[in-house]
PDB file as gemmi writes it, atoms N, CA and C in Angstrom:
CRYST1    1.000    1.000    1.000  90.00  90.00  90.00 P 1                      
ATOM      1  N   UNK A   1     -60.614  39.676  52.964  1.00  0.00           N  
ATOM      2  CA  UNK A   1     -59.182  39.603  52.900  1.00  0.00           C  
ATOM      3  C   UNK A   1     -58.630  39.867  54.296  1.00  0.00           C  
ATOM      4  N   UNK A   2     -57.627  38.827  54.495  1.00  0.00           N  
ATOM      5  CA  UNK A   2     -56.890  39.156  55.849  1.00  0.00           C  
ATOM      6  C   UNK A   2     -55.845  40.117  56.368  1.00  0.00           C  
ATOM      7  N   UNK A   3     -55.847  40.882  57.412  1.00  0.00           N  
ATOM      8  CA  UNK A   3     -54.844  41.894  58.177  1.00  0.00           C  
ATOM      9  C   UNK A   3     -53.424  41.722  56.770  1.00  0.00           C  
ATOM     10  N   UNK A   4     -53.088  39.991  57.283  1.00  0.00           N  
ATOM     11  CA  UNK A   4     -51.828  39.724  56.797  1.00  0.00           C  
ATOM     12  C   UNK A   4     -51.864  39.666  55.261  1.00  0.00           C  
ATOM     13  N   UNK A   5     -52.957  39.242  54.800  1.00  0.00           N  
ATOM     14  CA  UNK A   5     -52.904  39.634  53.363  1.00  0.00           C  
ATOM     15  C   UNK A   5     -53.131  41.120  52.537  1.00  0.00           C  
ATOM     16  N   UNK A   6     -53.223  41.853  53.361  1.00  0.00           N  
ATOM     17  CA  UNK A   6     -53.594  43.332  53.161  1.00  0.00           C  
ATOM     18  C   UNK A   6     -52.085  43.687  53.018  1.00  0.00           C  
ATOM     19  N   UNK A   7     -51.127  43.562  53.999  1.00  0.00           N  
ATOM     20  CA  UNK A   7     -49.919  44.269  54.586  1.00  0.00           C  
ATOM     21  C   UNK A   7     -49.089  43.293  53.079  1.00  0.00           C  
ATOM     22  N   UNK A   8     -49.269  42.379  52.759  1.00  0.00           N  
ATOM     23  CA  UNK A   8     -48.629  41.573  51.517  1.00  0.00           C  
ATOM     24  C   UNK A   8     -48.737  42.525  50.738  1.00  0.00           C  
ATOM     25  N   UNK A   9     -49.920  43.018  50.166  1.00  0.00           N  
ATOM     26  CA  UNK A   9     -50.207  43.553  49.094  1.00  0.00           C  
ATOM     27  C   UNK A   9     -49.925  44.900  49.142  1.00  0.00           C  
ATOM     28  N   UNK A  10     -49.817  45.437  49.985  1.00  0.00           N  
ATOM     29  CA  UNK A  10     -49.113  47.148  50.121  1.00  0.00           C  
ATOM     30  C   UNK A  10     -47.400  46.490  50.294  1.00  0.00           C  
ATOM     31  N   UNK A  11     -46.797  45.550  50.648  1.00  0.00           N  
ATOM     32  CA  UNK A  11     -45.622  45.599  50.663  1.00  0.00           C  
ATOM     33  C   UNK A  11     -45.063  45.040  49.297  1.00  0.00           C  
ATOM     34  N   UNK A  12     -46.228  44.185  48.470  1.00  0.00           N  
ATOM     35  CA  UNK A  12     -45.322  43.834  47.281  1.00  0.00           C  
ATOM     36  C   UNK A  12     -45.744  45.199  46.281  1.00  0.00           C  
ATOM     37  N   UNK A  13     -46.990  45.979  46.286  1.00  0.00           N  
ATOM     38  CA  UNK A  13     -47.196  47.281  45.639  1.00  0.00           C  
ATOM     39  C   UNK A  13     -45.591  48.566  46.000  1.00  0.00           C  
ATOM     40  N   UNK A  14     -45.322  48.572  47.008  1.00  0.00           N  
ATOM     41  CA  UNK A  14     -44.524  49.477  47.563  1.00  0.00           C  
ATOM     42  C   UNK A  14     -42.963  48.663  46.860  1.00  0.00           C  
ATOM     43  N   UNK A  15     -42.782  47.310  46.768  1.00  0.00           N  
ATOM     44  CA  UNK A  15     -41.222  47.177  46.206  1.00  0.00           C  
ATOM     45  C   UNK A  15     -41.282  47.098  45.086  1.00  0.00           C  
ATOM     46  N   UNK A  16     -42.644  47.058  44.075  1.00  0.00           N  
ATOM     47  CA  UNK A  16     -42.416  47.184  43.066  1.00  0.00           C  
ATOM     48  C   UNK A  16     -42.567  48.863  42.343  1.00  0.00           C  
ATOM     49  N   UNK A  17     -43.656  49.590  43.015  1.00  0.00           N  
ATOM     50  CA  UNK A  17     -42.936  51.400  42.774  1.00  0.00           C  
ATOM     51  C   UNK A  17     -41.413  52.071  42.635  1.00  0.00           C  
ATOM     52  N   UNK A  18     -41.222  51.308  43.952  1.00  0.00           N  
ATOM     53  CA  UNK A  18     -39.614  51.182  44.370  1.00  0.00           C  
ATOM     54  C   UNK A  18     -39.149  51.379  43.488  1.00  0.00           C  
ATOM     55  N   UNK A  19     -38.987  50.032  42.748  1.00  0.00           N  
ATOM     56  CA  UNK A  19     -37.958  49.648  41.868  1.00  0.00           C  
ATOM     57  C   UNK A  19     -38.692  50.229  40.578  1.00  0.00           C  
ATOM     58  N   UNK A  20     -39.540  50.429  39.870  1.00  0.00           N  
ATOM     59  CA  UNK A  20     -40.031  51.195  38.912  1.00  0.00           C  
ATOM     60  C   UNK A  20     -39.341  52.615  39.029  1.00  0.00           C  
ATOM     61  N   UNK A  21     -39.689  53.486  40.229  1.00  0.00           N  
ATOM     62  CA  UNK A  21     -38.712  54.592  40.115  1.00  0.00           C  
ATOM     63  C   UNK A  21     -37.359  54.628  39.956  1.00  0.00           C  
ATOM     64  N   UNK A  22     -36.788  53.729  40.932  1.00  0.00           N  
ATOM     65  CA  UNK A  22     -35.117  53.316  40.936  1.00  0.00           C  
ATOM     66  C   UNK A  22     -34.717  52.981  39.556  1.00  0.00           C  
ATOM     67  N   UNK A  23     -35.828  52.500  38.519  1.00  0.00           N  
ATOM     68  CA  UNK A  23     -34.788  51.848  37.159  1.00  0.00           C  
ATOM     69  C   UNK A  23     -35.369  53.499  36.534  1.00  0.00           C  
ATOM     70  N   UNK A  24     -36.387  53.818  36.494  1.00  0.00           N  
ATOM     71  CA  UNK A  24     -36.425  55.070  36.358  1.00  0.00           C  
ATOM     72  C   UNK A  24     -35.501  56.113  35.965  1.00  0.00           C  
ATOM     73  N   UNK A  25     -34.785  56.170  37.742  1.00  0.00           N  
ATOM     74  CA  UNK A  25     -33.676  57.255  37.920  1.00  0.00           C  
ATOM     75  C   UNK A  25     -32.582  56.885  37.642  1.00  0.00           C  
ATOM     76  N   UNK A  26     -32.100  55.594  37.417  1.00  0.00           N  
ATOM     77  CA  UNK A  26     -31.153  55.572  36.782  1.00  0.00           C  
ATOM     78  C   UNK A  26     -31.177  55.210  35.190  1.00  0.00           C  
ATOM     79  N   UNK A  27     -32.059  55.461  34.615  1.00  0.00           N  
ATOM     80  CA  UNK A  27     -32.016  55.678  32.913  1.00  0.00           C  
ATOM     81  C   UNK A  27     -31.559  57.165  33.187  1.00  0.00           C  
ATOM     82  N   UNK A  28     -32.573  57.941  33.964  1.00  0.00           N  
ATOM     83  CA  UNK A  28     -32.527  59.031  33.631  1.00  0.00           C  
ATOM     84  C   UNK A  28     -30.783  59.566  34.047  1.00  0.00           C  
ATOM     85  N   UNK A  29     -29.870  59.047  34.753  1.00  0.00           N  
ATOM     86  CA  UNK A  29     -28.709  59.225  35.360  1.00  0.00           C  
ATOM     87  C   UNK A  29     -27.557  58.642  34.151  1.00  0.00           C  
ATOM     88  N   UNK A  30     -27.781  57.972  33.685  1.00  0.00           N  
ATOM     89  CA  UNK A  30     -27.002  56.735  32.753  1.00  0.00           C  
ATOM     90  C   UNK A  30     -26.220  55.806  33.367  1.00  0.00           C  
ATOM     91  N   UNK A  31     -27.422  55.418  33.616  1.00  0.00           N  
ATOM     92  CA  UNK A  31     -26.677  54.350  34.606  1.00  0.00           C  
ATOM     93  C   UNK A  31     -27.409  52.582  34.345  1.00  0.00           C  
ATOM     94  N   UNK A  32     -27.110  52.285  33.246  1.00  0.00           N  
ATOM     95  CA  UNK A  32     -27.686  51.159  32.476  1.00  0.00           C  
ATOM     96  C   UNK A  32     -27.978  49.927  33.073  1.00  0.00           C  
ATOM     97  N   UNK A  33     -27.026  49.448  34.137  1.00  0.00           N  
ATOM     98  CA  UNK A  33     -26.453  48.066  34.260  1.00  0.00           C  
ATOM     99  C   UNK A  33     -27.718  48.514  36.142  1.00  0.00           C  
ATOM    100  N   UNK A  34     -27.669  49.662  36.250  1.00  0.00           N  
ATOM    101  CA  UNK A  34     -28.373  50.259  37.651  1.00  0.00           C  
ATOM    102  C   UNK A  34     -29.689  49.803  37.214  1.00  0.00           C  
ATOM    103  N   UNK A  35     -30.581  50.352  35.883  1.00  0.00           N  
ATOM    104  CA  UNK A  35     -31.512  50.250  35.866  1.00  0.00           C  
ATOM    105  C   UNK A  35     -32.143  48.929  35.394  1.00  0.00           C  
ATOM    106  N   UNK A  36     -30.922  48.248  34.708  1.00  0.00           N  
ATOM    107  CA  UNK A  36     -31.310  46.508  34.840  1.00  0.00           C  
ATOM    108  C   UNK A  36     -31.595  45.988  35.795  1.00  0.00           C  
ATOM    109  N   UNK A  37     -30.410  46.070  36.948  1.00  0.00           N  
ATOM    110  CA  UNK A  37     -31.368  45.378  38.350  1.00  0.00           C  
ATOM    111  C   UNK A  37     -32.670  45.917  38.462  1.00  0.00           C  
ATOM    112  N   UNK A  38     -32.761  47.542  38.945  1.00  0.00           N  
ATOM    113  CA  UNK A  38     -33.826  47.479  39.269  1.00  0.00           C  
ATOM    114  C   UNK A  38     -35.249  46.719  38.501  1.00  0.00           C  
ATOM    115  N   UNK A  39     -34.715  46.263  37.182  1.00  0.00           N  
ATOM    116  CA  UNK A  39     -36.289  45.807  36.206  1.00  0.00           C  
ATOM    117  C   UNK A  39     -35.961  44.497  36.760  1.00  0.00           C  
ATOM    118  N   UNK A  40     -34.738  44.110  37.181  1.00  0.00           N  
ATOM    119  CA  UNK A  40     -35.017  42.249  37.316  1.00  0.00           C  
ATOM    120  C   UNK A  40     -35.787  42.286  38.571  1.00  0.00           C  
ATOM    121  N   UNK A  41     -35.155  43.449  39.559  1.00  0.00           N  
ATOM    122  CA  UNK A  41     -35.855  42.966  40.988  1.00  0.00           C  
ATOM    123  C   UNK A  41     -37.797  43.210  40.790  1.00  0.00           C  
ATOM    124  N   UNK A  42     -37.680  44.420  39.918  1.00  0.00           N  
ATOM    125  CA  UNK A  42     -39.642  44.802  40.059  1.00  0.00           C  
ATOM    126  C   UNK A  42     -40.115  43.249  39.536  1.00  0.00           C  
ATOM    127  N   UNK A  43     -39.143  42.440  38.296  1.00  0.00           N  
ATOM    128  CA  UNK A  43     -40.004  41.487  37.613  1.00  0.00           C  
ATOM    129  C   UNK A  43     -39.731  40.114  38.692  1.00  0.00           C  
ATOM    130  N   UNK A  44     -38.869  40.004  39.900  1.00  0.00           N  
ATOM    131  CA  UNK A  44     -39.039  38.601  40.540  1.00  0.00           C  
ATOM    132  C   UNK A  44     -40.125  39.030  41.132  1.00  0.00           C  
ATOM    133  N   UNK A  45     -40.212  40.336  41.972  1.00  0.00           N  
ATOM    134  CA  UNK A  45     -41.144  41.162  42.759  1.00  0.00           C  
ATOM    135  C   UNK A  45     -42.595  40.684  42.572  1.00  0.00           C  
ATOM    136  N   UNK A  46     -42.700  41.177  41.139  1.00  0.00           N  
ATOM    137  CA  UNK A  46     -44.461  40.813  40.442  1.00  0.00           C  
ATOM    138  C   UNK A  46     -44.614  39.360  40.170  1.00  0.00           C  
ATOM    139  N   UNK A  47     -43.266  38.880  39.812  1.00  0.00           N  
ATOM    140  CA  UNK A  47     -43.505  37.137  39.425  1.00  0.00           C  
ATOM    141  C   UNK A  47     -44.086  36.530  40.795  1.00  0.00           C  
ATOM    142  N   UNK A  48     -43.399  37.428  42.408  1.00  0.00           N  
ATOM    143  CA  UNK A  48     -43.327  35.889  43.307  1.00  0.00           C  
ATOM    144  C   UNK A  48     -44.657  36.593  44.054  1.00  0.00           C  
ATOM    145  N   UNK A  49     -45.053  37.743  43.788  1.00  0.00           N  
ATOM    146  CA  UNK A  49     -46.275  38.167  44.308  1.00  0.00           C  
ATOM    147  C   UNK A  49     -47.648  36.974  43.425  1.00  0.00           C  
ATOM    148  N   UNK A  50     -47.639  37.574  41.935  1.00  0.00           N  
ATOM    149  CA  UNK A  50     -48.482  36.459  41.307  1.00  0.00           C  
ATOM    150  C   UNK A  50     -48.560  35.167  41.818  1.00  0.00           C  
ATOM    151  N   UNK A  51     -47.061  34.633  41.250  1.00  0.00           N  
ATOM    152  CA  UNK A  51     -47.073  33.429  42.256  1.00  0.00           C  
ATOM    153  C   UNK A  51     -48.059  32.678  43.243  1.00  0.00           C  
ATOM    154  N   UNK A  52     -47.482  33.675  44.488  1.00  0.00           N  
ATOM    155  CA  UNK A  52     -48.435  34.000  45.724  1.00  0.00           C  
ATOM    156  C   UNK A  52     -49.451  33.409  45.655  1.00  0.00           C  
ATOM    157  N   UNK A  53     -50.175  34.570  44.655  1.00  0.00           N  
ATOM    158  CA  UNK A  53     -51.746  34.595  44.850  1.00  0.00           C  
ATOM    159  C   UNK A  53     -52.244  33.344  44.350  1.00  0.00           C  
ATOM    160  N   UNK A  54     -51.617  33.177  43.065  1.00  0.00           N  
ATOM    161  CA  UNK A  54     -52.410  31.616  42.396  1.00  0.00           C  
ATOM    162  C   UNK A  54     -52.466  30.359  43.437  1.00  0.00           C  
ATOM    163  N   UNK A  55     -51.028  30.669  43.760  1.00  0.00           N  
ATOM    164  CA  UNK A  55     -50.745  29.101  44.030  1.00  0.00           C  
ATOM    165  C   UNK A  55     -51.222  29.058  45.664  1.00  0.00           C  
ATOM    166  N   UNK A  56     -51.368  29.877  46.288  1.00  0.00           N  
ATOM    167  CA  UNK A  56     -52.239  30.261  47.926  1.00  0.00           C  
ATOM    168  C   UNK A  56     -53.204  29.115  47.817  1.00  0.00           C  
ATOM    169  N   UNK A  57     -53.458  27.839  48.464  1.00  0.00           N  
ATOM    170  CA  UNK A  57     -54.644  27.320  48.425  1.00  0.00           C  
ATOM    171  C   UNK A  57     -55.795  28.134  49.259  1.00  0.00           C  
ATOM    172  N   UNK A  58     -56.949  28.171  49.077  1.00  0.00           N  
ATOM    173  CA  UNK A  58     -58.235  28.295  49.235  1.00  0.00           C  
ATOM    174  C   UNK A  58     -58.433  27.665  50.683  1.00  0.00           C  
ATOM    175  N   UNK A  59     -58.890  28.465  51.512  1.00  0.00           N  
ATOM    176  CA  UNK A  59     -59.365  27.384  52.867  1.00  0.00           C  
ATOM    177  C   UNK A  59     -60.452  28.090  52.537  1.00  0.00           C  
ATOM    178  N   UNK A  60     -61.779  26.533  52.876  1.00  0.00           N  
ATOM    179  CA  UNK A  60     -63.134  26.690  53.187  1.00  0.00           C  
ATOM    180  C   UNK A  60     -63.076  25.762  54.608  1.00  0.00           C  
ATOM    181  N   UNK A  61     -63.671  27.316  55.260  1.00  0.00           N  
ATOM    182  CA  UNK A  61     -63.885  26.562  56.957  1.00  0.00           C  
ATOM    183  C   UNK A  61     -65.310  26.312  56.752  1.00  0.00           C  
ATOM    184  N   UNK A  62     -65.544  25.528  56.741  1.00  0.00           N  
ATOM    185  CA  UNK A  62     -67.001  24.350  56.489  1.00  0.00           C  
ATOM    186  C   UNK A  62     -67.018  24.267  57.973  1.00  0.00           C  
ATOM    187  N   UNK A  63     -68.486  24.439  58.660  1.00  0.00           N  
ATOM    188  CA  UNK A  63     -68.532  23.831  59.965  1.00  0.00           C  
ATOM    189  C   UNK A  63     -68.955  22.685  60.331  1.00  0.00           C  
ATOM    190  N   UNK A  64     -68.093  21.727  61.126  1.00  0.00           N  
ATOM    191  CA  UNK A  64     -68.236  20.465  61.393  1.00  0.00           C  
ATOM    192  C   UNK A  64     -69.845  20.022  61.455  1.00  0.00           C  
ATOM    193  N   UNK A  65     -70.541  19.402  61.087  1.00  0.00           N  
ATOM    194  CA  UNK A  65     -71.614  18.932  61.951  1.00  0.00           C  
ATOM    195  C   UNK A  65     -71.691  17.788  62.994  1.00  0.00           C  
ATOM    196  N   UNK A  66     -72.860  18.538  63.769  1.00  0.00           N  
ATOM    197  CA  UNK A  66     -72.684  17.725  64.797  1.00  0.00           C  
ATOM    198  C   UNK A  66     -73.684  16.266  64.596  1.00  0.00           C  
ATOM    199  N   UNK A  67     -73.317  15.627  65.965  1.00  0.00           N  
ATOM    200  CA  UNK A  67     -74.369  14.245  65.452  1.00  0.00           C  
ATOM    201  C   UNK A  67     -75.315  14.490  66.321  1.00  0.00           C  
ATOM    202  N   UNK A  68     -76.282  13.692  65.860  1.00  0.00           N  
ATOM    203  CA  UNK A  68     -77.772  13.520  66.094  1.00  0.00           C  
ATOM    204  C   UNK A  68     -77.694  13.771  67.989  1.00  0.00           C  
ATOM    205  N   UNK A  69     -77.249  12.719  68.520  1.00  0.00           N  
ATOM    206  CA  UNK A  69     -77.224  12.647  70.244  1.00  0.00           C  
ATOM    207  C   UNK A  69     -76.951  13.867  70.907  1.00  0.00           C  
ATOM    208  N   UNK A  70     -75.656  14.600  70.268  1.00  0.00           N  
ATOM    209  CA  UNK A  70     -75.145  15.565  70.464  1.00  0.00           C  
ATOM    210  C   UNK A  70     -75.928  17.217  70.237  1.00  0.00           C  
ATOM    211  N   UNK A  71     -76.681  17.414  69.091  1.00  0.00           N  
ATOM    212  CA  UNK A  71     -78.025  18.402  68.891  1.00  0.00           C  
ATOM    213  C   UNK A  71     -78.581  17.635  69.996  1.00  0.00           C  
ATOM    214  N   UNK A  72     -79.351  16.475  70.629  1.00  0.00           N  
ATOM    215  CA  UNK A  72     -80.641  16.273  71.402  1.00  0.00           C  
ATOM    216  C   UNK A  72     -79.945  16.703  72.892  1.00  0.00           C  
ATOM    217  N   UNK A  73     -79.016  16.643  72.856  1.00  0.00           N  
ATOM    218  CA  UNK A  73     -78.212  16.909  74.128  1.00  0.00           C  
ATOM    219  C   UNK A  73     -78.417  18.730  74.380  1.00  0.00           C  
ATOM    220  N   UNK A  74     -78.203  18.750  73.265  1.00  0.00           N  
ATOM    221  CA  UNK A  74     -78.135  20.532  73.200  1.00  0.00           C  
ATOM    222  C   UNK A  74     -79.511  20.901  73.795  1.00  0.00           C  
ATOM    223  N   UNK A  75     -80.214  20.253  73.151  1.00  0.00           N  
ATOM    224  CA  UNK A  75     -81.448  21.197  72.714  1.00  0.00           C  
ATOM    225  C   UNK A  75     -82.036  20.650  74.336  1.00  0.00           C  
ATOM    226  N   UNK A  76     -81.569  19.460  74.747  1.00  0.00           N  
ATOM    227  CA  UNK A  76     -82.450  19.426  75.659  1.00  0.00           C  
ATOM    228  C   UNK A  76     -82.046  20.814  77.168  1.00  0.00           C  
ATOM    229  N   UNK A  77     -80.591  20.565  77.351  1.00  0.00           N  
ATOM    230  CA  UNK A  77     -79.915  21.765  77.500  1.00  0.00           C  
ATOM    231  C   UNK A  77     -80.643  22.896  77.310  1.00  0.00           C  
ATOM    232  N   UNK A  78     -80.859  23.449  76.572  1.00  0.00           N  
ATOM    233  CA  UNK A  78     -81.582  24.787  76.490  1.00  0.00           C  
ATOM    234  C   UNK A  78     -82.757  24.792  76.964  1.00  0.00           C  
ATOM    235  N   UNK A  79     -83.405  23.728  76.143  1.00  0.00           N  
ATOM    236  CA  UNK A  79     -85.008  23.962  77.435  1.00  0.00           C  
ATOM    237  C   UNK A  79     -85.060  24.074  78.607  1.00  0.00           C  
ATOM    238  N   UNK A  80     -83.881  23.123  79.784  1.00  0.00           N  
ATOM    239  CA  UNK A  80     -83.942  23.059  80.497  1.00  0.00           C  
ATOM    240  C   UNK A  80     -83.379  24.537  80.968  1.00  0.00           C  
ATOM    241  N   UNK A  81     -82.812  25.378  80.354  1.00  0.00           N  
ATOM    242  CA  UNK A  81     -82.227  26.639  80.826  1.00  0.00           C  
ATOM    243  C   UNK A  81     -83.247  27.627  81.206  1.00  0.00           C  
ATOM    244  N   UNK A  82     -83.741  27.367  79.441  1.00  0.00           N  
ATOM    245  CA  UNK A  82     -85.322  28.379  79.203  1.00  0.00           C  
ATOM    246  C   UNK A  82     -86.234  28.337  80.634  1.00  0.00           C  
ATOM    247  N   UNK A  83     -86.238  26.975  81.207  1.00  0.00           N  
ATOM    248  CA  UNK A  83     -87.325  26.771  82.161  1.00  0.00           C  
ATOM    249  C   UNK A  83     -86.939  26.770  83.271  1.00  0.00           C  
ATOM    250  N   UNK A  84     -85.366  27.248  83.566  1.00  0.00           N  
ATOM    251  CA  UNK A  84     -84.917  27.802  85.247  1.00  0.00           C  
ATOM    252  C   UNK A  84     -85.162  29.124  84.746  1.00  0.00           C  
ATOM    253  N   UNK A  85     -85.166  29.851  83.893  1.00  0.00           N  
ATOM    254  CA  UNK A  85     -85.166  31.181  83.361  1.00  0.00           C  
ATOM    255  C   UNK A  85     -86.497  31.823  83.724  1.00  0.00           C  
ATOM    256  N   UNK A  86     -87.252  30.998  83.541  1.00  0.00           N  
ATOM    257  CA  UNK A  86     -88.781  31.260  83.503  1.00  0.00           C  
ATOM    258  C   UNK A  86     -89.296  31.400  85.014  1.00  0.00           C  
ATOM    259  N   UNK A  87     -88.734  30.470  85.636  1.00  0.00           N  
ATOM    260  CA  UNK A  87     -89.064  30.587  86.999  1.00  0.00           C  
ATOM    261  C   UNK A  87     -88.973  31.442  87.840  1.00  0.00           C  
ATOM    262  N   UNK A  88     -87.217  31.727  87.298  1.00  0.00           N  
ATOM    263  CA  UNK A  88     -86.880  32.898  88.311  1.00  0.00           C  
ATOM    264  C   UNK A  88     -87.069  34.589  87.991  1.00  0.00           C  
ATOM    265  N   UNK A  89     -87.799  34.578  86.295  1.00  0.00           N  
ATOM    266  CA  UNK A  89     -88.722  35.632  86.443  1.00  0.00           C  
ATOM    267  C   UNK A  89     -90.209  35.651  86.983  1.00  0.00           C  
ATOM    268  N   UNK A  90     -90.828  34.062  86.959  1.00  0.00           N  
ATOM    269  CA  UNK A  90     -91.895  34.634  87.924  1.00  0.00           C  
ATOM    270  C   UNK A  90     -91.825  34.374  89.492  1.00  0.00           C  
ATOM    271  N   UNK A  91     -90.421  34.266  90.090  1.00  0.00           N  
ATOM    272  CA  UNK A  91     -90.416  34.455  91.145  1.00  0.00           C  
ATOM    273  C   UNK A  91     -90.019  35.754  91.634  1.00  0.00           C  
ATOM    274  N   UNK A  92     -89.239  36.450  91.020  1.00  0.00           N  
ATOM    275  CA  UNK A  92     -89.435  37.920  90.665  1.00  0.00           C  
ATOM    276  C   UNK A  92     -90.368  38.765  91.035  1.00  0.00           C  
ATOM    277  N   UNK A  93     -91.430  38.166  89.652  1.00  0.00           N  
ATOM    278  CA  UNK A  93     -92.538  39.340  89.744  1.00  0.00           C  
ATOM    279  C   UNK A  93     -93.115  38.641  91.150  1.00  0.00           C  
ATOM    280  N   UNK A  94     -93.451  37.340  91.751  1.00  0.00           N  
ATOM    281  CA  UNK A  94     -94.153  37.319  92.701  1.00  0.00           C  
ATOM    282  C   UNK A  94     -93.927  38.181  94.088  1.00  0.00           C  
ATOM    283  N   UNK A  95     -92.800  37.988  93.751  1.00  0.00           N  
ATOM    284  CA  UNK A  95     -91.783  39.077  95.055  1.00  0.00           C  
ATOM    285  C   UNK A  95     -92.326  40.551  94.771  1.00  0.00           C  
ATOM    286  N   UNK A  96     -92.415  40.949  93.866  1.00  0.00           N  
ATOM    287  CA  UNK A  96     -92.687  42.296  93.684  1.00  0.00           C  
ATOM    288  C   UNK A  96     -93.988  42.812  94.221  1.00  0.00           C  
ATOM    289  N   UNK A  97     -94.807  41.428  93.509  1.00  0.00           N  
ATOM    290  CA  UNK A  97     -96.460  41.768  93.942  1.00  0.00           C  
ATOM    291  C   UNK A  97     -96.671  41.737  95.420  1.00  0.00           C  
ATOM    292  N   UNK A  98     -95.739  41.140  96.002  1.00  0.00           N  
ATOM    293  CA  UNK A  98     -95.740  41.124  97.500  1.00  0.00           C  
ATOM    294  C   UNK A  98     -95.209  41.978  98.281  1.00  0.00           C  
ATOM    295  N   UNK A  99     -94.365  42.649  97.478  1.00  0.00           N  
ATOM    296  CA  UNK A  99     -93.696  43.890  98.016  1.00  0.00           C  
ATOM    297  C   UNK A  99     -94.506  44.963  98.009  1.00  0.00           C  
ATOM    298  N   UNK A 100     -95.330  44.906  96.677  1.00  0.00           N  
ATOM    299  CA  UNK A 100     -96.549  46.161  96.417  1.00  0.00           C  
ATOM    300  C   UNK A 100     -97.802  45.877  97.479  1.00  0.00           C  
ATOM    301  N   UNK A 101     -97.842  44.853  97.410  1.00  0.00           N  
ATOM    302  CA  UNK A 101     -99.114  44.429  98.678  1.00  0.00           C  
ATOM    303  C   UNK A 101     -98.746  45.085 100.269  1.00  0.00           C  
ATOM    304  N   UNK A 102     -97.156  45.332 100.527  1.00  0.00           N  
ATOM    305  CA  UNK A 102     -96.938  45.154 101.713  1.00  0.00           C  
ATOM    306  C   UNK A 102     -97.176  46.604 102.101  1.00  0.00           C  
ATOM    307  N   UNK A 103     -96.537  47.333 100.872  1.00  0.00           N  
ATOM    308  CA  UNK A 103     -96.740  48.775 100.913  1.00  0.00           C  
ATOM    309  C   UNK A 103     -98.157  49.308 100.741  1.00  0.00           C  
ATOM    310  N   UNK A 104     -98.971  48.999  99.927  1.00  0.00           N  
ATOM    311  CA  UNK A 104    -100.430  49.520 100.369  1.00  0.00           C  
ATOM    312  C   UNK A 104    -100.854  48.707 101.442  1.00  0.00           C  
ATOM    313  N   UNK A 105    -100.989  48.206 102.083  1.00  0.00           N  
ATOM    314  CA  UNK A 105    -101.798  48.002 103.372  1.00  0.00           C  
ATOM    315  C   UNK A 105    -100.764  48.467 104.661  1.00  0.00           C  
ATOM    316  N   UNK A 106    -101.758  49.260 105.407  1.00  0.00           N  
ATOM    317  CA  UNK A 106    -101.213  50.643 106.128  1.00  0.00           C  
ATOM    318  C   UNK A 106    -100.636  49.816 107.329  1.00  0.00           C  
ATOM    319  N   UNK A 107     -99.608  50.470 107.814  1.00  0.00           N  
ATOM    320  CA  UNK A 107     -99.091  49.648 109.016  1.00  0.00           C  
ATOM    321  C   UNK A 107     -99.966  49.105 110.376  1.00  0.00           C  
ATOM    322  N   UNK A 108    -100.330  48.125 111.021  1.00  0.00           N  
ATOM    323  CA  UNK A 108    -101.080  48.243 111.960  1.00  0.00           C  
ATOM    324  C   UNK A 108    -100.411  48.174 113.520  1.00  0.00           C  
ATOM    325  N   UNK A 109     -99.202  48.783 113.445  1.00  0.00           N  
ATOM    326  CA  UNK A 109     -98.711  48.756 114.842  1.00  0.00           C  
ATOM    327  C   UNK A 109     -99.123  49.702 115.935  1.00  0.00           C  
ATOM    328  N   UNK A 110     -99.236  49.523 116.883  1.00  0.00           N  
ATOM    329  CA  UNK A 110     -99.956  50.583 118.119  1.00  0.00           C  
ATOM    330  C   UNK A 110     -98.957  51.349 118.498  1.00  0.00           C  
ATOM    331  N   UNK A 111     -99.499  52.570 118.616  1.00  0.00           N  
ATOM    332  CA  UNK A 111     -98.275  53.286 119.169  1.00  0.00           C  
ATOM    333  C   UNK A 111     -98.525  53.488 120.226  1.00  0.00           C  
ATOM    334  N   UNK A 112     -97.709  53.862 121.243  1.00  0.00           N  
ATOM    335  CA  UNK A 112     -97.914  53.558 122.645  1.00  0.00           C  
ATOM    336  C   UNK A 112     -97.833  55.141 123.342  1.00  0.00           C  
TER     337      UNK A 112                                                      
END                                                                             
């Protein structure tokens, strides 16, 4: 359920309490013709909420498929990624092994 359909449903819950208490307090006041509105407004309230919900069409986000050329395009794409990827980890490690080589073999400069 969405943000905006969440905030629907606490705002049509909240005008229809509303008005449930409001016809409420005015039975309890005598105030007759008071507590009629409030039952007409709770009953458009619940009618246009129901409403709402039934008559809301349904979205199904179905994902497009793609065409045939378009996957071979992809895919070739990725291999070709996979295999700059590959390289420039074993150019990496080659660098490294050369870095480790440089450091064990002892300096041979003369000192003067």
């Amino acid at each position: 359920m969405s943000r905006r359909s969440k905030l629907w449903r606490a705002g049509a819950a909240f005008f229809v309490i509303f008005n449930v208490a409001g016809a409420a307090y005015a039975i309890a006041m005598g105030e007759p013709m008071h507590a009629f509105t409030h039952a007409v407004l709770m009953t458009l309230g619940l009618g246009a909420y129901i409403t709402w919900r039934t008559v809301q069409p349904r979205r199904d986000y179905a994902t497009p498929a793609l065409s045939d050329e378009r996957l071979d395009y992809l895919q070739q794409s990725v291999d070709a990624l996979a295999l700059e990827v590959e390289r420039i980890g074993e150019s990496q490690r080659f660098k490294e092994k050369l870095d480790a080589l440089q450091q064990a073999i002892p300096s041979t400069k003369k000192e003067e």
